[in-house]
VOPAGU-2260 file (C-alpha; in pm, 1 decimal, decimal comma):
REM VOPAGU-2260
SITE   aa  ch    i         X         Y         Z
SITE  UNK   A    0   -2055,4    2824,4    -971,8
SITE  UNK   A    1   -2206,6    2548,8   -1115,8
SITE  UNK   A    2   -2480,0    2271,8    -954,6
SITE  UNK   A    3   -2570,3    1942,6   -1043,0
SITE  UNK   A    4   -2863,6    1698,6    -917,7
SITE  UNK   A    5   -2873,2    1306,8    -879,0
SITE  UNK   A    6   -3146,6    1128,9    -837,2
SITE  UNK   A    7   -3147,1     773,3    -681,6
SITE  UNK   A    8   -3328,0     509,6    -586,3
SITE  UNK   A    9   -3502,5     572,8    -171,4
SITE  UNK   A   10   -3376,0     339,4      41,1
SITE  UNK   A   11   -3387,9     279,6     467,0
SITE  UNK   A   12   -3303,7     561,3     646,4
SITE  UNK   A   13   -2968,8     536,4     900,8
SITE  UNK   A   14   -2906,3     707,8    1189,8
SITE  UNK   A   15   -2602,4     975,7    1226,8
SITE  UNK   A   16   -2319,2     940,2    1383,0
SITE  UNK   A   17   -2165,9    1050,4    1689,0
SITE  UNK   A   18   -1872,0    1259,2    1844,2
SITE  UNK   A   19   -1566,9    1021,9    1792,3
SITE  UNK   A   20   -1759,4     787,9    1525,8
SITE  UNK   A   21   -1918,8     603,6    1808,5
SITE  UNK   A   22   -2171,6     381,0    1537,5
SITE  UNK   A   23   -2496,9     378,9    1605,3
SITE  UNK   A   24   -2638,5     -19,7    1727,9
SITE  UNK   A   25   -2882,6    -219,5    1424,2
SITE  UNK   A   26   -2792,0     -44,3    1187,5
SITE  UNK   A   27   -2448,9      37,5    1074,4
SITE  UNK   A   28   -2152,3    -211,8    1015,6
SITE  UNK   A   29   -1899,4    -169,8    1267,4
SITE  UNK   A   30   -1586,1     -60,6    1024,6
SITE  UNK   A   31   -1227,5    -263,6    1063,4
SITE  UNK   A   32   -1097,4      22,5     960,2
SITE  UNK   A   33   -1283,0     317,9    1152,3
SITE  UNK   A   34   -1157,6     665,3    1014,3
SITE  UNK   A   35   -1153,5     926,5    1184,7
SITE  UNK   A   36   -1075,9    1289,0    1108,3
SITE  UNK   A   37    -733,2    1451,9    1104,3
SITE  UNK   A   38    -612,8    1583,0    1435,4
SITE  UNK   A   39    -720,1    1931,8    1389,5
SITE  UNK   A   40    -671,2    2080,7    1766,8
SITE  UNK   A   41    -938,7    2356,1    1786,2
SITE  UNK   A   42   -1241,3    2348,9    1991,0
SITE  UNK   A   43   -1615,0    2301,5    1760,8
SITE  UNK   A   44   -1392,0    2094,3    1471,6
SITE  UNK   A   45   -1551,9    1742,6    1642,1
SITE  UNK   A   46   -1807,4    1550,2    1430,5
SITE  UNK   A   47   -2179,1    1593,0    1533,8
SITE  UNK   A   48   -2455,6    1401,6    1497,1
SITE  UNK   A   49   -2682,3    1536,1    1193,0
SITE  UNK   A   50   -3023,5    1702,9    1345,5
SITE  UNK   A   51   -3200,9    1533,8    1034,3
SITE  UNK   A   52   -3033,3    1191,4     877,8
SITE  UNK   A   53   -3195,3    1268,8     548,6
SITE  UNK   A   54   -3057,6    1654,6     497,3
SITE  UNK   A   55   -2755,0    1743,1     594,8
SITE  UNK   A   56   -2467,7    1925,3     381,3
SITE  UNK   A   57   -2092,4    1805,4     352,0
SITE  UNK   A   58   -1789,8    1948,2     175,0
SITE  UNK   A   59   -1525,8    1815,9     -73,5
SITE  UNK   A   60   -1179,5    1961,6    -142,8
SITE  UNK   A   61    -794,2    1889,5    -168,4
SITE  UNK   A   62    -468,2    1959,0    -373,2
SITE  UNK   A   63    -349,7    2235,8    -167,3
SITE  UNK   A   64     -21,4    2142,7    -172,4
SITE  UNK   A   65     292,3    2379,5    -237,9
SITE  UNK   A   66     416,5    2379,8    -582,7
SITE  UNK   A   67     759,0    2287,2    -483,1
SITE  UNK   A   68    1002,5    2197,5    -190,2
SITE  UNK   A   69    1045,4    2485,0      41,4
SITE  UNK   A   70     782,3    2711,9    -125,1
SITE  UNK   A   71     504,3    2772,0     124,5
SITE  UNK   A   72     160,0    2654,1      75,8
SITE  UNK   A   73     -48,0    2858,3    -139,2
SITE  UNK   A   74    -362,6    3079,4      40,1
SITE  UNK   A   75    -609,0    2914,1    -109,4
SITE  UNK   A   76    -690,6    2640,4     107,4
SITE  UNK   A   77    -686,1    2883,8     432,9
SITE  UNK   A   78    -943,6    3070,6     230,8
SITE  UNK   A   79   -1128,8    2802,7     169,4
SITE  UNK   A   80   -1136,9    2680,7     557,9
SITE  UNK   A   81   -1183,1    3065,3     627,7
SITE  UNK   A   82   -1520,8    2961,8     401,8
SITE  UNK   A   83   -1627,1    2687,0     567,5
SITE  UNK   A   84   -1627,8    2870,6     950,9
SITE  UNK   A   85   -1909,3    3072,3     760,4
SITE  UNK   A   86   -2059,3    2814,6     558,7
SITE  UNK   A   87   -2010,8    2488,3     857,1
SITE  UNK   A   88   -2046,8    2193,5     650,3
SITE  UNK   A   89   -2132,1    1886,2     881,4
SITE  UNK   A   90   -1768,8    1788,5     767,8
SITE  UNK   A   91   -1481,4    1776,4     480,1
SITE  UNK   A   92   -1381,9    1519,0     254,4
SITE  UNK   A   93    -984,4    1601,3     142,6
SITE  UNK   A   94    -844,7    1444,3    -149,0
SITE  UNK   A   95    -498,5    1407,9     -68,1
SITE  UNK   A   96    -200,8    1606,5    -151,2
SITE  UNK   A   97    -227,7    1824,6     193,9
SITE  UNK   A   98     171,5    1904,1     190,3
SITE  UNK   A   99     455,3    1909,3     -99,6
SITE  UNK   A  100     608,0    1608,3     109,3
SITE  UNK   A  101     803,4    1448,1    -268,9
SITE  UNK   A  102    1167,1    1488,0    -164,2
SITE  UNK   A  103    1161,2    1688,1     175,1
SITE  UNK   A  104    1294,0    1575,6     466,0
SITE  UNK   A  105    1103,4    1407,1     758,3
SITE  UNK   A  106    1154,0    1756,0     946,9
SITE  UNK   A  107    1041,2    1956,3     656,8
SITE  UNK   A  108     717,6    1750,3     595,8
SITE  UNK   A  109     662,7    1770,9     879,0
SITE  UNK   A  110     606,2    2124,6     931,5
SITE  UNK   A  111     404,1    2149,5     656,5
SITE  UNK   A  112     211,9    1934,8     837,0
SITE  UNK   A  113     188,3    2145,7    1108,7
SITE  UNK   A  114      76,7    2454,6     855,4
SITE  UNK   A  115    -156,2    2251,1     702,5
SITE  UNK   A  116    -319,2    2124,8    1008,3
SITE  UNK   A  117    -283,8    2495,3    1156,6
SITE  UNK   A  118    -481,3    2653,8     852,8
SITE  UNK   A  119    -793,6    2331,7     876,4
SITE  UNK   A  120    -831,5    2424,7    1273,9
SITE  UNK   A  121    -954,9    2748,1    1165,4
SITE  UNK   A  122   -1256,2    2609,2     946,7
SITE  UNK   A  123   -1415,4    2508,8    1289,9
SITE  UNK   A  124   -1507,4    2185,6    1029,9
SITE  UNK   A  125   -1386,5    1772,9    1091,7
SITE  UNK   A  126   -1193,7    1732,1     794,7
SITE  UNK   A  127   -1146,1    1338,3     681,6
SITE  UNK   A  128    -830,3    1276,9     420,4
SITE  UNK   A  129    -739,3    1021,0     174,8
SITE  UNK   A  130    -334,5    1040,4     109,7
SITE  UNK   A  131    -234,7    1151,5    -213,9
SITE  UNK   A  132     143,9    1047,2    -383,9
SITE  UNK   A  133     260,7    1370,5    -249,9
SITE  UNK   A  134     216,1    1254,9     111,2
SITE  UNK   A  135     326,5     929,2      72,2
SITE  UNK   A  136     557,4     933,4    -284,4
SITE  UNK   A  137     707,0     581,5    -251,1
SITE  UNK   A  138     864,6     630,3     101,5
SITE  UNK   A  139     840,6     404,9     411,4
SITE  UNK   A  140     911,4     693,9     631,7
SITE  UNK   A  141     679,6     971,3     515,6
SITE  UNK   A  142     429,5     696,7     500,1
SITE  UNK   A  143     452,5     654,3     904,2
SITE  UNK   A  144     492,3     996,7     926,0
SITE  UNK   A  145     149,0    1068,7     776,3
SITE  UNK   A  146     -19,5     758,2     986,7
SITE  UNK   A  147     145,3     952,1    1268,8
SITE  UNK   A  148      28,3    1336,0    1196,6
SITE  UNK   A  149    -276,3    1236,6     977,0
SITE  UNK   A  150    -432,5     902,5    1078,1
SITE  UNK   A  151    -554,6     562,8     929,6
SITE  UNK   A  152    -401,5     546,1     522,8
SITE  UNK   A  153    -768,7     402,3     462,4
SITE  UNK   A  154   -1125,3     328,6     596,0
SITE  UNK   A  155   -1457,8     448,3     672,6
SITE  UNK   A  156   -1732,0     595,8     877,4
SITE  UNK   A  157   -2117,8     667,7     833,0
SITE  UNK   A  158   -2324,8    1037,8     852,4
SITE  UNK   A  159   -2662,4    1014,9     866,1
SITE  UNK   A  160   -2831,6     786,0     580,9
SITE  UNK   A  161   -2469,5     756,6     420,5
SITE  UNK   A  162   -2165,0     546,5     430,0
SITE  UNK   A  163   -1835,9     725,2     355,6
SITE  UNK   A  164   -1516,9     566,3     239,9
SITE  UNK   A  165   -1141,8     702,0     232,6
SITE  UNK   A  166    -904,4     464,1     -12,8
SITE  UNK   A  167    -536,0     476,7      -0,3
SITE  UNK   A  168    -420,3     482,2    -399,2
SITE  UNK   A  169     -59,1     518,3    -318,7
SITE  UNK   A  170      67,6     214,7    -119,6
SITE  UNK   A  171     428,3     227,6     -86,6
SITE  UNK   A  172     606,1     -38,0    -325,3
SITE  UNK   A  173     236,3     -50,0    -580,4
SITE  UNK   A  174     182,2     171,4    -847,3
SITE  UNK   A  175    -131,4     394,1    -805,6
SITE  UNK   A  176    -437,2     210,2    -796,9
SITE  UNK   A  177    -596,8     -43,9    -502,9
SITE  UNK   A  178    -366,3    -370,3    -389,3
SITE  UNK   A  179    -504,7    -667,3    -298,9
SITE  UNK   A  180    -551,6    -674,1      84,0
SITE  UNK   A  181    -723,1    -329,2      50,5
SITE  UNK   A  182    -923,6    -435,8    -197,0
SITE  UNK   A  183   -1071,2    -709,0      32,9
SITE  UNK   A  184   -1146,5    -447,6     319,6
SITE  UNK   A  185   -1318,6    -264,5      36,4
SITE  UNK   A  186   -1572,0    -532,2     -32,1
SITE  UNK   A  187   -1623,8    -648,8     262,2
SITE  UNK   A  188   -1701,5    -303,5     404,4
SITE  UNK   A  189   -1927,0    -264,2      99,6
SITE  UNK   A  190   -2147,7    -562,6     176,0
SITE  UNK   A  191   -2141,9    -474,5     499,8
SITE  UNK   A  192   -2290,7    -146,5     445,6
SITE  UNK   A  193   -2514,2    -185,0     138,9
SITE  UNK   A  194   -2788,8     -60,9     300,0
SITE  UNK   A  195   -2695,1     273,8     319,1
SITE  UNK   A  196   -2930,4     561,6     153,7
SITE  UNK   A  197   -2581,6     666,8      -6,4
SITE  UNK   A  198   -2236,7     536,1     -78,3
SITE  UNK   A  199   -1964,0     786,3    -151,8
SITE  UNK   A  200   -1573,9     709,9    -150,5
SITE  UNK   A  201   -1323,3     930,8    -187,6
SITE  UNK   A  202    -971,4     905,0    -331,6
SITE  UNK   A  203    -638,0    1061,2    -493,2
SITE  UNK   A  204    -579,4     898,2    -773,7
SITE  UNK   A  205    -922,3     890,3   -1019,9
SITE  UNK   A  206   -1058,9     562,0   -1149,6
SITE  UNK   A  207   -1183,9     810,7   -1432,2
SITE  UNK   A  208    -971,8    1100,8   -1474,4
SITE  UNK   A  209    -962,5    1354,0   -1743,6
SITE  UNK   A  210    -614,6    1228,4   -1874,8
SITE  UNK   A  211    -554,4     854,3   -1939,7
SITE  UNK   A  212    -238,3     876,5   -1775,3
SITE  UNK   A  213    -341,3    1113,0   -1415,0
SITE  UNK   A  214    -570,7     774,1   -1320,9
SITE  UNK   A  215    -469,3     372,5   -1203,5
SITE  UNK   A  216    -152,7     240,7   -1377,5
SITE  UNK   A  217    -373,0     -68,4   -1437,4
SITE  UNK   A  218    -686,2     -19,3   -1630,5
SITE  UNK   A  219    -738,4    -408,9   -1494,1
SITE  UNK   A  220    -675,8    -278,3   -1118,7
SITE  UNK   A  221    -933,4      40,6   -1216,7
SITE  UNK   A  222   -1204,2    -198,5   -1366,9
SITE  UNK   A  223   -1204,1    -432,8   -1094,9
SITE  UNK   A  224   -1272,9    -167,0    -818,1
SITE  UNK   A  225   -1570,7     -12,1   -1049,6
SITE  UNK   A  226   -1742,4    -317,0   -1038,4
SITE  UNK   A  227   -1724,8    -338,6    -682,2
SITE  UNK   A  228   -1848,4      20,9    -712,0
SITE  UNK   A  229   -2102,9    -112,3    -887,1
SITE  UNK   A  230   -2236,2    -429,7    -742,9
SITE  UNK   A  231   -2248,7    -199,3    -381,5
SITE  UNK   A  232   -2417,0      58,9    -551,8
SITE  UNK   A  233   -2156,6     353,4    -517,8
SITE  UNK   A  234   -2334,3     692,1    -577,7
SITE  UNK   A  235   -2037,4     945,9    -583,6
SITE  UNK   A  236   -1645,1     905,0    -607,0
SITE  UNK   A  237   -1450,3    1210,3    -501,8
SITE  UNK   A  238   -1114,7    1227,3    -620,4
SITE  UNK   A  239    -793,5    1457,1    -684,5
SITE  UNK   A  240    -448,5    1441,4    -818,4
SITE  UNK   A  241    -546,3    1629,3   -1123,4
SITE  UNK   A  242    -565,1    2001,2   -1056,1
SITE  UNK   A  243    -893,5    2069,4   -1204,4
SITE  UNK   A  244   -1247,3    2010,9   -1192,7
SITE  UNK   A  245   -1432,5    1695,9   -1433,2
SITE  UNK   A  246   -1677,4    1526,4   -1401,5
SITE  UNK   A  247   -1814,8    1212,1   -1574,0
SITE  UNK   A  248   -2081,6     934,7   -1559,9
SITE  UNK   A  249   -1964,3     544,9   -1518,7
SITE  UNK   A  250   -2239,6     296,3   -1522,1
SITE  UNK   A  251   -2478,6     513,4   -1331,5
SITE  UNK   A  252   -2180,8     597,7   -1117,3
SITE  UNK   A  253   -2090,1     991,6   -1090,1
SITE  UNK   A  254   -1721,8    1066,3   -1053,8
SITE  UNK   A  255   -1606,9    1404,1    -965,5
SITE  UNK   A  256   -1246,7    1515,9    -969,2
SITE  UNK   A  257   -1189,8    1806,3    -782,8
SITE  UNK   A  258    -789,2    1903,8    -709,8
SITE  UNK   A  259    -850,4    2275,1    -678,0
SITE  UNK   A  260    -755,9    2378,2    -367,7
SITE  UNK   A  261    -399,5    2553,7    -442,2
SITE  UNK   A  262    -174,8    2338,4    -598,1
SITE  UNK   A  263     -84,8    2478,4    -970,3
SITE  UNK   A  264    -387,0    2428,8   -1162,9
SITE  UNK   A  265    -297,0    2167,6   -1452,7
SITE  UNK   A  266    -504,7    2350,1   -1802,0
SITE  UNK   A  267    -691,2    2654,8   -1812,8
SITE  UNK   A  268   -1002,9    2786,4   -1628,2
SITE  UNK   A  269   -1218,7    2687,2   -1986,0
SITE  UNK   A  270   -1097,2    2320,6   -1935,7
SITE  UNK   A  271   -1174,2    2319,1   -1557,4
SITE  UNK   A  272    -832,6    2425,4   -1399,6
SITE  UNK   A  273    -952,5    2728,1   -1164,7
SITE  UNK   A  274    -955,4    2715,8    -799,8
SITE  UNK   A  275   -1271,5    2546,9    -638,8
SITE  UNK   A  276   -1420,1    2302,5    -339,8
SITE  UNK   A  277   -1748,7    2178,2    -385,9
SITE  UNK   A  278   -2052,2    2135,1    -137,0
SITE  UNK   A  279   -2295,0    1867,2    -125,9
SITE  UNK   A  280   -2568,9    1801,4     -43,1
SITE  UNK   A  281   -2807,8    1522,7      95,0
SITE  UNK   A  282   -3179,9    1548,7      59,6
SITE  UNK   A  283   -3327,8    1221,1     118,6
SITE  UNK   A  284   -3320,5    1039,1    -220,6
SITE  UNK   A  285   -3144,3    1345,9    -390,0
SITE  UNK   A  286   -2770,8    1446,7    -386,0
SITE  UNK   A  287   -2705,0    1798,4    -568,8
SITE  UNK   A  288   -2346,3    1927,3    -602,1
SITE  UNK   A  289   -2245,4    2295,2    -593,6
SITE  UNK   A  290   -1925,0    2409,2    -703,3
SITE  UNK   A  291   -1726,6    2715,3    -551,6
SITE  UNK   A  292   -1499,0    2942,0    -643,8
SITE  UNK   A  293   -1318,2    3032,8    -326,2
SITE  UNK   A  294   -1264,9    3451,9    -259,5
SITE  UNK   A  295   -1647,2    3521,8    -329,8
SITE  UNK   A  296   -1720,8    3511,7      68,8
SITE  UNK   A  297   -1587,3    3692,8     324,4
SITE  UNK   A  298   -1640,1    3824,6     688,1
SITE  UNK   A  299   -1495,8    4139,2     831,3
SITE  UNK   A  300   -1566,9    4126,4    1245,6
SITE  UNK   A  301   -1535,1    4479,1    1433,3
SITE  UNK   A  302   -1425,0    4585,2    1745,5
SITE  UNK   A  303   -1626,4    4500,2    2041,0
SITE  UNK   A  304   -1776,0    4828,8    2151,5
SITE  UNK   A  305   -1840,9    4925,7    2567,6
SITE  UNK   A  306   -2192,3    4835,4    2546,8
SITE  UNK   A  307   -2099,4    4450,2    2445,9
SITE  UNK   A  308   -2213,6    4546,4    2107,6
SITE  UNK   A  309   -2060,7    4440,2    1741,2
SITE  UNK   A  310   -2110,9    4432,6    1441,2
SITE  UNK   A  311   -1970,3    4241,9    1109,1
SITE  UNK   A  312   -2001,5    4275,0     750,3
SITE  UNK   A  313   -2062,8    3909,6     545,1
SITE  UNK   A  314   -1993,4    3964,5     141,9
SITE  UNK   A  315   -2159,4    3717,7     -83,9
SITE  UNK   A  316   -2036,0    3745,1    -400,6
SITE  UNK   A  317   -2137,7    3439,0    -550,2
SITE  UNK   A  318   -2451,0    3321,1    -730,1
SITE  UNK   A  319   -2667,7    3178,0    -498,8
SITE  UNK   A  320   -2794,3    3262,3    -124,6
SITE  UNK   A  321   -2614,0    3112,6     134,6
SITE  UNK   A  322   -2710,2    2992,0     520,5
SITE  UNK   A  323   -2385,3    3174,7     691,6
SITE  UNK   A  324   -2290,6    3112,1    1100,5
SITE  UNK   A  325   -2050,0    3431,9    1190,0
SITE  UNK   A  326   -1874,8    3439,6    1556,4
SITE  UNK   A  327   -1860,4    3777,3    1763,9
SITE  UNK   A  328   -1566,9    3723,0    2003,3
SITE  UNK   A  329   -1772,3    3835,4    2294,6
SITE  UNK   A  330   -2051,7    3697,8    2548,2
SITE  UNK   A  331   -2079,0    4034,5    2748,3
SITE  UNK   A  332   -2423,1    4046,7    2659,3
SITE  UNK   A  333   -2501,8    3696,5    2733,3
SITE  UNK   A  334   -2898,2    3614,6    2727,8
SITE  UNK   A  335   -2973,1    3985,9    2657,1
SITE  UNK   A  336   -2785,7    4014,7    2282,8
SITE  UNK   A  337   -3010,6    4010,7    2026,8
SITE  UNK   A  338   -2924,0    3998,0    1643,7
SITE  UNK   A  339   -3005,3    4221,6    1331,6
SITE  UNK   A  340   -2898,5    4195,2     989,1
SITE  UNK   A  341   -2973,6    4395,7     643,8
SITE  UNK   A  342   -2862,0    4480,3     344,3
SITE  UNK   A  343   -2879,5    4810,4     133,5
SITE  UNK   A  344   -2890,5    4833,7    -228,7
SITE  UNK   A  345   -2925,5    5188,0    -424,0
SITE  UNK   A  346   -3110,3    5334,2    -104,8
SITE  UNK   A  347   -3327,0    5036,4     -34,2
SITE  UNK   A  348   -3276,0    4875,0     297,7
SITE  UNK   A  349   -3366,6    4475,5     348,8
SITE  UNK   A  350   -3418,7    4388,6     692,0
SITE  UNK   A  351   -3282,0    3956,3     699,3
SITE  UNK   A  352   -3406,1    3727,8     956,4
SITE  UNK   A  353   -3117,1    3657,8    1217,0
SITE  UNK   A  354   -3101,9    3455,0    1503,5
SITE  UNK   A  355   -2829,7    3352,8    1770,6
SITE  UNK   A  356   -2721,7    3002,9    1796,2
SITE  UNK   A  357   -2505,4    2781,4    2029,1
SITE  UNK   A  358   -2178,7    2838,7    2021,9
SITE  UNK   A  359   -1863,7    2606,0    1939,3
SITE  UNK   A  360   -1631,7    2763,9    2186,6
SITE  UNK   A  361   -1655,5    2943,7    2525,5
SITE  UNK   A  362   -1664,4    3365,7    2488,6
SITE  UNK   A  363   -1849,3    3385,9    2165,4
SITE  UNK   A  364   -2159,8    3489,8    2053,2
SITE  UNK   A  365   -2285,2    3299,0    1734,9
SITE  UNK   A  366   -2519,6    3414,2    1455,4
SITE  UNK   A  367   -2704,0    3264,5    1220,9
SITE  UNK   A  368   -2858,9    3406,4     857,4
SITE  UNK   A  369   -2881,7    3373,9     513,3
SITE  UNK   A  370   -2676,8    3661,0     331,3
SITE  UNK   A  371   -2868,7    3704,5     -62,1
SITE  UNK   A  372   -2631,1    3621,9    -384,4
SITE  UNK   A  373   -2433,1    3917,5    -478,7
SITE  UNK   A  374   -2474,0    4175,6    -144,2
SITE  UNK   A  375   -2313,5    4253,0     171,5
SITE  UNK   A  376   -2493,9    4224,5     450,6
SITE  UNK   A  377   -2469,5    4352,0     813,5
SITE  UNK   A  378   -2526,4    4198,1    1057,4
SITE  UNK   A  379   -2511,9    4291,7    1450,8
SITE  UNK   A  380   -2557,1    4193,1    1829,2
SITE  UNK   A  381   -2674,5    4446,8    2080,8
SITE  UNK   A  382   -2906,6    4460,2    2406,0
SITE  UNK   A  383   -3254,0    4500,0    2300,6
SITE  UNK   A  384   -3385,1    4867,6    2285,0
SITE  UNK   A  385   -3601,9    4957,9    2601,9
């Protein structure tokens, strides 16, 4: 797991958004192109507005894609939603490649659609996509098929102090990189929205990648968009296609290529090709990146006992402490539940603060802690002892 920090420049604060992208008045640029996030069906998965505009805590993954037709996705990305129900970022940016789409059939992409979108729902997280080649790969009709199951190919929305951007590098009938008419939306929604604490956009194709050949087809086409990037003062570009994780530094400009969500990774772990999402965070003039390996966290749930009572066990077996959110599936206790949590080591027992939240969906009790770096803790709900 690594983490990196980013200092910028303060600027004006900006309000969050709303359920539904509903843009707050005075400050943010109404967006031609309003994004919104794929159509997962599952109730607590809709955007809400962040408590504090300065602090709030995002994810970024993609590449999840089968590694050929008729092979089924890989489990990766359904452990990596699985992560997010426990971690709840305040949303996901996806870097294309969600299906094998290539050569399938309508039918068949779209029912990977359907697993894909199945396997996000249980996150409990808005997740936002920009279409990879996979999704589109040169074809009229998987490119309506993915307006039609996915959304918008391109556009934008604003989270608290920061401006987000999807780009579509995949057009059908243009080689990878940023046509003209997009190109225009893209600056225009830049000026509009140079205010913002933070810009980040978020591709397929890198303007940077680690290979030459993984990026734009035009280094002309790639140059011209970094200067926009630049003028607007970009902070962070997101990207995937390649099946690793690299990072470099453009004219103050940090681009982050992160395809390692499933999809075969491209070189070894030592050159960055290991499964991994990252999480990001915002605090105020400060973004920090942490990068995860997915299959170090994990909840186990029990059986709801007579009394209304259950318990779970959370393993953390990465590096740092986390702030976790776990579900009971049960209200029986309503107002009277209380929650518990500890952890034992070698004989020593470590009581955790623990404290029930609101819950996303009807019939659940949720609970809220933060389970230490390398321990399982347990945590429970029960009536208060008389």
């Amino acid at each position: 797991m690594l983490t990196f920090a980013f200092p910028v420049i303060p600027m004006p604060p900006r309000f969050s958004l709303s359920v539904l992208l509903a843009v707050a008045p005075a400050v943010f640029a109404e967006s031609t192109q309003p994004l919104q996030p794929i159509p997962i069906l599952s109730a607590g998965a809709s955007i809400a507005p962040a408590a504090d505009p300065s602090h709030f805590m995002f994810a970024v993954g993609g590449d999840n894609r089968a590694a050929a037709r008729g092979v089924s996705m890989p489990p990766t990305a359904r452990q990596v939603f699985s992560e997010f129900r426990l971690l709840r970022p305040s949303f996901a940016l996806w870097t294309g490649d969600a299906i094998y789409g290539a050569d399938d059939t309508v039918g068949e992409a779209s029912a990977e659609y359907d697993a894909f979108l199945s396997a996000a729902a249980e996150g409990l997280t808005p997740i936002f996509n920009a279409p990879g080649n996979h999704e589109i790969s040169e074809r009229k009709d998987l490119q309506t098929l993915y307006e039609t199951r996915m959304g918008r190919l391109y556009g934008s929305f604003d989270y608290g102090n920061s401006h987000f951007i999807a780009l579509d590098t995949d057009e059908v009938g243009q080689k990878p990189g940023i046509a003209e008419a997009q190109r225009e939306w893209l600056r225009q929604d830049l000026e509009k929205n140079h205010g913002a604490a933070h810009v980040f956009v978020f591709t397929h194709h890198p303007l940077f990648p680690d290979k030459p050949n993984a990026g734009f087809a035009d280094a002309g086409n790639r140059d011209d968009i970094h200067q926009l990037f630049v003028k607007y003062g970009v902070k962070m570009v997101f990207s995937g296609h390649e099946h690793l994780f690299y990072r470099s530094v453009h004219d103050g400009i940090t681009y982050v290529v992160t395809g390692g969500c499933g999809a075969p990774n491209s070189p070894g772990p030592e050159e960055g090709g290991f499964q991994h999402y990252l999480l990001v965070y915002v605090n105020d003039e400060k973004v920090s990146i942490t990068v995860i390996e997915p299959w170090r966290l994990f909840v186990q749930v029990g059986p709801v006992l007579a009394d209304g009572s259950c318990t779970a066990q959370v393993s953390n077996y990465n590096f740092s402490d986390f702030t976790v959110t776990v579900d009971f599936p049960t209200d029986a206790l309503a107002g009277k539940a209380a929650a518990t949590a500890s952890f034992t080591y070698k004989g020593w027992r470590q009581t955790l603060a623990a404290a029930i939240v609101p819950s996303a969906r009807p019939g659940v009790t949720t609970v809220q802690m933060t389970v230490p770096r390398s321990r399982v803790t347990t945590v429970s709900i029960a009536a208060p002892r008389k």
